[in-house]
Each structure stands twice: as structure tokens, then as C-alpha cells.
Residue frames relative to the residue before (quaternion, step in Angstrom):
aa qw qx qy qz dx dy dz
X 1.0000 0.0000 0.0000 0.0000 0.00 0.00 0.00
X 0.7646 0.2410 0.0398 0.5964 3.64 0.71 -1.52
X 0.3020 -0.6721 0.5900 0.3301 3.67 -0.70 0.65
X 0.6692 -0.4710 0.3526 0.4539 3.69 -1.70 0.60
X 0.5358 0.6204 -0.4077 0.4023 4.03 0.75 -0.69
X 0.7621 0.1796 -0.2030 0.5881 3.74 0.48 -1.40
X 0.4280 0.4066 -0.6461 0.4838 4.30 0.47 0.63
X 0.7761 0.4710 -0.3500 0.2309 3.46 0.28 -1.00
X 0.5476 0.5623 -0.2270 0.5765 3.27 1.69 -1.35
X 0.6668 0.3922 -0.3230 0.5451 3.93 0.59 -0.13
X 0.7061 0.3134 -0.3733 0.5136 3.59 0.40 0.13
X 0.6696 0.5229 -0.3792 0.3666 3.44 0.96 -0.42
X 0.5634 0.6192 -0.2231 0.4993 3.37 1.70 -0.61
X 0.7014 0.4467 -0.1796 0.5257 3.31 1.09 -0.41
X 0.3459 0.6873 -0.2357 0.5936 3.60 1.67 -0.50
X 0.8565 0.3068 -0.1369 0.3919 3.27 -0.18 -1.59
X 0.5571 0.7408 -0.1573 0.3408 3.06 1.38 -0.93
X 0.5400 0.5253 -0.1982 0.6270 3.17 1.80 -1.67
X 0.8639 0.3062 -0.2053 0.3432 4.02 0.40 -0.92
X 0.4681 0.6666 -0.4169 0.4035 3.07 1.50 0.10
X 0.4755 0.5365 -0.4757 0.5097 4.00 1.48 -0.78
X 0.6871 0.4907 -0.3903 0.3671 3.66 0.38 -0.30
X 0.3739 -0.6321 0.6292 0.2544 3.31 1.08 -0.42
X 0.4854 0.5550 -0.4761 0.4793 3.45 0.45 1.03
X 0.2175 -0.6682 0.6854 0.1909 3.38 -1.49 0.43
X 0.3448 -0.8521 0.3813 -0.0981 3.08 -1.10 1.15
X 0.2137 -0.9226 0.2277 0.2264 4.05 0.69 1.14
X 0.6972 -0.4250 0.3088 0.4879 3.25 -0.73 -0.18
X 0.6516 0.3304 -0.3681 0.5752 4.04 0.61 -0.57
X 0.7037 0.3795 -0.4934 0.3425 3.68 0.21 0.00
X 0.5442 0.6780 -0.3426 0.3560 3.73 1.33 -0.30
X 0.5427 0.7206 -0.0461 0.4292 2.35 1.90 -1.36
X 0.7482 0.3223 -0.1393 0.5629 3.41 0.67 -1.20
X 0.6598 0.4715 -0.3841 0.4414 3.36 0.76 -0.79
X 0.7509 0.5442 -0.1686 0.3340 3.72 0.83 -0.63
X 0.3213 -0.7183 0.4972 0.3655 3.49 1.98 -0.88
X 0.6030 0.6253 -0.4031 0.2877 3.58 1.17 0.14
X 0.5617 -0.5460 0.4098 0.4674 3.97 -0.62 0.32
X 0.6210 -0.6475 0.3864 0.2141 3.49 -0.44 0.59
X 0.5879 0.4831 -0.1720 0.6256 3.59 1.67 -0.86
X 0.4814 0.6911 -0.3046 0.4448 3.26 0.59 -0.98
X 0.7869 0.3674 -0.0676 0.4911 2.93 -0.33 -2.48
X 0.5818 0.5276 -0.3595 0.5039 3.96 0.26 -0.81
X 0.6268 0.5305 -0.2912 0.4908 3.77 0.58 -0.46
X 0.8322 0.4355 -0.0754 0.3348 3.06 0.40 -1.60
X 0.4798 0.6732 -0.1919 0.5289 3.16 1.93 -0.75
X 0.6080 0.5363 -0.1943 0.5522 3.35 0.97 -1.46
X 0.6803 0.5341 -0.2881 0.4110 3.62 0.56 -0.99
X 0.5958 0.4584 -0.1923 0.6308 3.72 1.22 -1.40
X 0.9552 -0.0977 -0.2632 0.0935 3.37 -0.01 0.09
X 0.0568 0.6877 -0.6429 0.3323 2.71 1.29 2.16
X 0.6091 0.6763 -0.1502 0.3861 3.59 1.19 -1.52
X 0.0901 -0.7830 0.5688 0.2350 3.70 2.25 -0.73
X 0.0529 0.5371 -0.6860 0.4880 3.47 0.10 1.64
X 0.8490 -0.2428 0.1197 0.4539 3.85 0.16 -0.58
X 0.6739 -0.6115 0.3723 0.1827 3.15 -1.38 0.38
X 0.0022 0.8538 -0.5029 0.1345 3.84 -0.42 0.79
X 0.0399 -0.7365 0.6750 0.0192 3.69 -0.82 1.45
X 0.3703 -0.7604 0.4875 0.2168 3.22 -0.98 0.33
X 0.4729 0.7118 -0.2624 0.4481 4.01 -0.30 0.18
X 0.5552 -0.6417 0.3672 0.3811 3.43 -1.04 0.44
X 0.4745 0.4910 -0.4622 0.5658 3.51 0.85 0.81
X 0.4076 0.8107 -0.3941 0.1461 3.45 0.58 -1.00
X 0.6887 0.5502 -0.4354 0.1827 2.97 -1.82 -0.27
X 0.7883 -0.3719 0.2660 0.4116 3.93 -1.56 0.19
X 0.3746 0.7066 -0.5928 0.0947 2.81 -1.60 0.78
X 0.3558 -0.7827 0.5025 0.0907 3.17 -1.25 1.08
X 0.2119 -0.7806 0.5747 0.1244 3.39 -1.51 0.72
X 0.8213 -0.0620 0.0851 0.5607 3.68 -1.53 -0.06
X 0.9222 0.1743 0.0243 0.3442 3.28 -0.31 -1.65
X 0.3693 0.6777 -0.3966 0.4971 3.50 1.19 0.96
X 0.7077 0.3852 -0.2834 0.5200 3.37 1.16 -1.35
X 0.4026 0.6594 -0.4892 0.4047 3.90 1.38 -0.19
X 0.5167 0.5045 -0.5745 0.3852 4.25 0.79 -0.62
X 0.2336 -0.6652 0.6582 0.2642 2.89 -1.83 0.15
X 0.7629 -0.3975 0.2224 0.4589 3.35 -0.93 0.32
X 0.6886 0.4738 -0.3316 0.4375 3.57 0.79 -1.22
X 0.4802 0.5191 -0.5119 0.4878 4.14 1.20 -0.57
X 0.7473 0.4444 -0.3176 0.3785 3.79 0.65 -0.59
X 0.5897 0.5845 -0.2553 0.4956 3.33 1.22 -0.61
X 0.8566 0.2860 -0.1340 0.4081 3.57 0.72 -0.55
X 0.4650 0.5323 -0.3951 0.5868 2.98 1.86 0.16
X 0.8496 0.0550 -0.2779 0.4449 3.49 0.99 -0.06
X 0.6697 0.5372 -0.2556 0.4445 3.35 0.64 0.41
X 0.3867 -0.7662 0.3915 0.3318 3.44 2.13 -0.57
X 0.3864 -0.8062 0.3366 0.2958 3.45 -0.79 -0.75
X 0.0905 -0.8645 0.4004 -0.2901 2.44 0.60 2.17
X 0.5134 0.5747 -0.4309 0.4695 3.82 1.65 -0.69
X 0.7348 0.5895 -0.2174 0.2555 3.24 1.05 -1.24
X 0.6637 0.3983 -0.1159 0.6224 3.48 1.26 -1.12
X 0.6864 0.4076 -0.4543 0.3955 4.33 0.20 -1.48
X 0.4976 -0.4995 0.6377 0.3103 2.68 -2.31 0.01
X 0.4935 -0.6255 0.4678 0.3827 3.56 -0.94 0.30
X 0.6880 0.4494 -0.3835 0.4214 3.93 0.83 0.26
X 0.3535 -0.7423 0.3641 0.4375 3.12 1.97 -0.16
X 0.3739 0.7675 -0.4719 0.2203 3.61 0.73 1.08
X 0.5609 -0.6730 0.3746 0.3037 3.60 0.02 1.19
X 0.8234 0.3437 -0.0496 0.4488 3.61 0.68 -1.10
X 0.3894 0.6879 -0.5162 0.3296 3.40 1.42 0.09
X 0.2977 0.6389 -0.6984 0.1242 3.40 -1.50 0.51
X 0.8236 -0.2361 0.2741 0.4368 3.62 -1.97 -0.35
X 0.7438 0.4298 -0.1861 0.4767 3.23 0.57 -1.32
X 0.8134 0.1979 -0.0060 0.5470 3.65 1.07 -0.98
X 0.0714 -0.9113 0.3823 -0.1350 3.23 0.91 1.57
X 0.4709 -0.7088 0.4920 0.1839 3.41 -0.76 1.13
X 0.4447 -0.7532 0.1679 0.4546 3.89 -0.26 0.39
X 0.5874 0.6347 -0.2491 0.4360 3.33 2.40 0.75
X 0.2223 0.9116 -0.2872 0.1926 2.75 2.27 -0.27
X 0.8243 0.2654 -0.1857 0.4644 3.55 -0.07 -0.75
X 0.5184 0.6055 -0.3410 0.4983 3.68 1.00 -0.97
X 0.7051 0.4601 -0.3122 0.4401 3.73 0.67 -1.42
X 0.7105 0.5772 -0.2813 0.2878 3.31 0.78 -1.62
X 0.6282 0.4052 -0.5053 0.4311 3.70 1.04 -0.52
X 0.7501 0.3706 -0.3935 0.3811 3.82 0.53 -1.47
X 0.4234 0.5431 -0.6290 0.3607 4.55 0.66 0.69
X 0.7747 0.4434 -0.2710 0.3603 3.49 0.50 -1.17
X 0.5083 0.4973 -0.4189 0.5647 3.73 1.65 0.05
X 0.7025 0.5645 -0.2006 0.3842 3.30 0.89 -0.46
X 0.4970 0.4353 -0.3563 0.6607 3.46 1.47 -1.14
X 0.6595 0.5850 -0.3843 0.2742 3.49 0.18 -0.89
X 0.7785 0.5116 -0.1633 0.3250 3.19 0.71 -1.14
X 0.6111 0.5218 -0.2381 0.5456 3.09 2.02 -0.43
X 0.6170 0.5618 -0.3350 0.4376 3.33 1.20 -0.78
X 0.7798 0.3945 -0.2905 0.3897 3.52 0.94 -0.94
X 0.5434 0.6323 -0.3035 0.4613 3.49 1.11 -0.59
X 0.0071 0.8172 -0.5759 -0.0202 3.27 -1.05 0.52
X 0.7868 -0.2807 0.2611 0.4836 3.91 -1.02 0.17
X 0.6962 0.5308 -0.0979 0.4733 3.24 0.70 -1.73
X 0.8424 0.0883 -0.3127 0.4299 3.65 0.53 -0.45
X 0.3694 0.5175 -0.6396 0.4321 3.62 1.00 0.88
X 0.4859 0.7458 -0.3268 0.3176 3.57 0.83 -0.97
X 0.8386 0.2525 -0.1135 0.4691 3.17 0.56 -2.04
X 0.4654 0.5316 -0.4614 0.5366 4.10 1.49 -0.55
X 0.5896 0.4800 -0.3973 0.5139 4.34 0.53 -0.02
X 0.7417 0.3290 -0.3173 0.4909 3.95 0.15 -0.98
X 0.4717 0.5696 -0.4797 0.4721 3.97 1.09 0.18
X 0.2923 -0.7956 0.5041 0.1657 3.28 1.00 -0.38
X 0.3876 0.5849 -0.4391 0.5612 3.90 1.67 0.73
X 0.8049 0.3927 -0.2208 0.3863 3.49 0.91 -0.31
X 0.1390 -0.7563 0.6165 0.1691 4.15 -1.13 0.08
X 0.3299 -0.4879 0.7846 0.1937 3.19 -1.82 0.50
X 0.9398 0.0188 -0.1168 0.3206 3.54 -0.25 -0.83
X 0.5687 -0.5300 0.4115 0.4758 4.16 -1.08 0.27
X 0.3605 -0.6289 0.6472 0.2360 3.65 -0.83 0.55
């Protein structure tokens, strides 16, 4: 569905999110660790979120991520298409160039209801309520 960059860039956003209530800034090897993500990688991807001002970044030996008020307002899909584009919206799931209505992959319709649960689910969802379904403590970011 999501390439490993915007899984990764979505957990990292949600990560920071958890350490930002702290009023903390937050570095790249802890994003890292907290996230299961390579450490380069994530340093990349980070950079990417906040040219895009998706989040917040100081540089320095204080440094590092962090979100405010109106950051946790993104919704997942502001993440999803800042790094993935909008490709959930338009690809076929077999990657076939020519899929459409008229020229229907042999998953074409089946897919098309569970995208729009999906577009949905990004569109409504936002920083803030992955955020708060985490302080319930019913929920994980990472495999123990």
C-alpha cells in the first residue's frame, strides 16, 4: 500500500509526536530506535518532513525534531503524499500502467472498494489521534 519511506515517515511522525507532549526535541538515533528504522534512512526521511514543514527541526547540540499545536493537525495522508505523492489515489495495486474502469486489472474493483476505506482512513485521521489511540496505552508503534 505505503512504500517503506512513508511507513517509516508515518511512524516517525507519530514517535515525535509521543515526545513532543514532553516538550522535548527528539534525534535521529532515538527516532530511529524507537521506530525499528535504519538510522540513515530515517535521517533522510526526517530531512524530507521538514523541508515539507510537516515538522519542526533545530540544529545543534540541543537539536533535533519536534512538533507543535498545529503539526499534530496533519493527517496521515499530508504525510503520505508528501512522501509517496499521489499514487494511493491514481496506481493500480499490480502496478499496471493502464489499469482503469474501462481497462480493469483482474483486482480492479475488489481493490477499489478497500482504496476508498483506505483514502478514507488517511484523510480522516490525523497526528493527534494516532497520538491520543498511543497515550491509551491499547496501542504500539514498535514490536517489543
Amino acid at each position: 500500500m505505503f512504500s517503506k519511506s512513508c511507513e517509516y515517515a508515518i511512524k516517525a511522525m507519530i514517535f515525535v509526536a509521543q515526545k513532543s507532549n514532553a516538550d522535548t526535541r527528539v534525534g535521529i538515533k532515538e527516532i530511529s530506535k524507537g521506530t525499528d528504522a535504519p538510522e540513515h534512512f530515517m535521517a533522510k526521511i526526517m530531512q524530507d518532513l521538514s523541508r515539507r514543514k510537516l515538522i519542526h527541526s533545530v540544529k545543534g547540540p540541543n537539536g533535533g525534531f519536534y512538533m507543535d499545536a498545529s503539526d499534530l493537525k496533519n493527517s496521515i495522508a499530508d504525510i503520505v503524499k508528501a512522501i509517496d505523492g499521489d499514487v494511493i489515489y491514481s496506481d493500480c495495486v499490480l502496478g499496471l500502467k493502464v489499469c482503469s474502469e474501462k481497462n480493469p486489472c483482474p483486482v480492479h474493483f475488489e481493490y477499489k472498494e478497500i482504496k476508498k476505506s483506505l483514502i478514507k482512513m488517511i484523510e480522516n485521521n490525523t497526528i493527534a489521534d494516532f497520538n491520543e489511540k498511543l497515550d491509551t496505552g491499547m496501542y504500539f508503534l514498535k514490536n517489543k
